[in-house]
C-alpha positions, 0 to 999 in steps of 0.5 A, a space after each residue: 846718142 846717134 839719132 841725129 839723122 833720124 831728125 834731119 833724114 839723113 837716115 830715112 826709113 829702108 824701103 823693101 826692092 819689092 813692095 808686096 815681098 820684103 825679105 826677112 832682112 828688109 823686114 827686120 831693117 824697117 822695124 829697127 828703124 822705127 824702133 831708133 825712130 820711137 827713141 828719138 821721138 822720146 829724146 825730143 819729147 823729153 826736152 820740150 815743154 808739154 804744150 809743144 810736145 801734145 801737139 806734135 805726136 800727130 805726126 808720125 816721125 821724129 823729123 816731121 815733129 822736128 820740122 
């Protein structure tokens, strides 16, 4: 499915030049990755018992769930 790297960081999540002014692109860069980064949380969710699952959607991202 390509979402290899969003579990091992290999693709981390776009970082704006400028905290406090994004450009449009940047803005619409950070909000497709987290979109593919909610996909691969569901990808993971789905190949784990529940008992491991509930407890690991305190973390924010697929690779912390992951590590």
């Amino acid at each position: 499915m390509g979402q290899w790297g969003y579990f091992d960081g290999t693709k981390p999540c776009p970082v704006p030049k400028q905290d406090d002014a994004p450009t449009n692109t940047e803005c619409e860069a950070i909000k497709s990755w987290a979109h593919e980064d909610v996909v691969a949380q569901y990808l993971l969710s789905q190949h784990l018992p529940d008992t491991i699952a509930l407890p690991l959607s305190t973390y924010p991202t697929v690779k912390t769930r992951w590590d």
